[in-house]
C-alpha positions in Angstrom: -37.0 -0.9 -19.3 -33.7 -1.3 -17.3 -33.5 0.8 -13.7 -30.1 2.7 -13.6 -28.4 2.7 -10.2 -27.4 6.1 -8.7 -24.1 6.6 -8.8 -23.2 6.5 -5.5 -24.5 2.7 -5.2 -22.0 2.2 -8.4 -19.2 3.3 -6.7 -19.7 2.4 -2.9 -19.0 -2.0 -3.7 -17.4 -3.8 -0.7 -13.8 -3.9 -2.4 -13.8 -0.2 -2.8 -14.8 0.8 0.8 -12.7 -1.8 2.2 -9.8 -0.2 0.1 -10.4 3.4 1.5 -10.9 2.1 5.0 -7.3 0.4 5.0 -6.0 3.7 2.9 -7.3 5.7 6.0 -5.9 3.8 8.4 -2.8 3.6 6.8 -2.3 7.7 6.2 -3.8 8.1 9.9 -1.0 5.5 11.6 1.7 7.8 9.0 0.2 11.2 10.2 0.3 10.0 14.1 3.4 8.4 13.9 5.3 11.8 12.4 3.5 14.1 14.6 4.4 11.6 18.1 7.8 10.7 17.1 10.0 13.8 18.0 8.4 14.4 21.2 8.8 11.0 21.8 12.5 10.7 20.9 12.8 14.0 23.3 11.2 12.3 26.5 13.7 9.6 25.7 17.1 11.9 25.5 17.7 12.4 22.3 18.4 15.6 20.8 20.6 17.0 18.1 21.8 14.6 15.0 20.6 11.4 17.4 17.0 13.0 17.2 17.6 13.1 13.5 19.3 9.6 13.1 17.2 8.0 15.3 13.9 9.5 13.7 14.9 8.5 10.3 16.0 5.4 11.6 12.6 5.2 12.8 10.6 6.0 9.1 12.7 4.0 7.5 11.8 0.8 10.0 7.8 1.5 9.6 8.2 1.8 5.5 10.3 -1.8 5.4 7.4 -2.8 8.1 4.7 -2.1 5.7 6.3 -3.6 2.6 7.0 -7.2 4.7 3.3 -7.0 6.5 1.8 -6.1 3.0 3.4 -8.8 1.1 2.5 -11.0 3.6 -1.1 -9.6 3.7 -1.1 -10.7 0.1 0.0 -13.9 0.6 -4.0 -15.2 1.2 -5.4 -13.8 -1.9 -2.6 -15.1 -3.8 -3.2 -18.1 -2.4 -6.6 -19.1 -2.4 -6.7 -17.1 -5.8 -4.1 -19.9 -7.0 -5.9 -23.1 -5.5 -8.8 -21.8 -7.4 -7.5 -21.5 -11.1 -5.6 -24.6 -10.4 -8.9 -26.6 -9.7 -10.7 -24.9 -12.9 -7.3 -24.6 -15.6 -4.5 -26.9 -14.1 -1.9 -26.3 -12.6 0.4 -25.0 -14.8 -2.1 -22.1 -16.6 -3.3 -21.8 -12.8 0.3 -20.6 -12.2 1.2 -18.7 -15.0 -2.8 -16.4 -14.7 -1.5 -15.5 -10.5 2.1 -15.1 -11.8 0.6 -12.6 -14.8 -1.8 -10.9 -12.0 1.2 -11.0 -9.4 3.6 -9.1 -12.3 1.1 -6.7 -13.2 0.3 -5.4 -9.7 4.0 -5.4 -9.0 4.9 -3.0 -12.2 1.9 -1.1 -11.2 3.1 -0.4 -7.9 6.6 0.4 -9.1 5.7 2.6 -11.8 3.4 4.4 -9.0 6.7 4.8 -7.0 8.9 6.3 -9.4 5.9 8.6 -10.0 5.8 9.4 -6.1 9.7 9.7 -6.2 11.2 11.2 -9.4 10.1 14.8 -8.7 11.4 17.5 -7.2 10.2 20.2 -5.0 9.6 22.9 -7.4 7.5 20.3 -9.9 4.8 21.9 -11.5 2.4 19.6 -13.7 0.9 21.2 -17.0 -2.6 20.8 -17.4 
């Protein structure tokens, strides 16, 4: 007779915390940085459309930031993920399983972006 984890011990595994930690800390730096950055831009001088210009010119910086720092981020993974199925498969099937992995997380995130992005304000979902 087989013992059944609770479900909590199913779902709590070392990737998935480590996932919601960096989540967290992600949405927290987003959530501090928006509330601190029009004060900030005041006690600097700027008001009016330079407050605006500057403030966009601002989220725009941290989203291209966390694209660059996440792709290089991945670069380890991908990496030691690569030396790994080249050492069991070759190197050629080594390269095409990362590049298949690689593609799929890439459409996933781009199909998750349009989803984020192709809404409007007054969107209601059906259920």
């Amino acid at each position: 007779m087989s013992v059944s984890k609770p479900a909590w011990r199913v779902v709590l595994q070392p990737a998935v915390i480590v996932g919601a930690l960096g989540y967290f800390v992600d949405i927290y730096g987003l959530i501090l940085f928006s509330i601190l950055r029009i004060p900030s831009l005041k006690a600097l001088g700027y008001g009016g459309q330079q407050l605006v210009d500057y403030g966009i010119l601002l989220l725009n910086c941290q989203m291209v930031g966390g694209v660059v720092w996440g792709v290089l981020g991945d670069r380890i993974p991908i990496t030691l993920g690569f030396d790994f199925a080249k050492g069991q498969l070759g190197i050629i099937p080594g390269a095409a399983i990362v590049g298949v992995i690689c593609l799929g997380v890439a459409l996933f995130a781009l199909a998750g972006l349009e989803e984020t992005h192709g809404k409007d304000f007054d969107y209601h979902e059906v259920t």
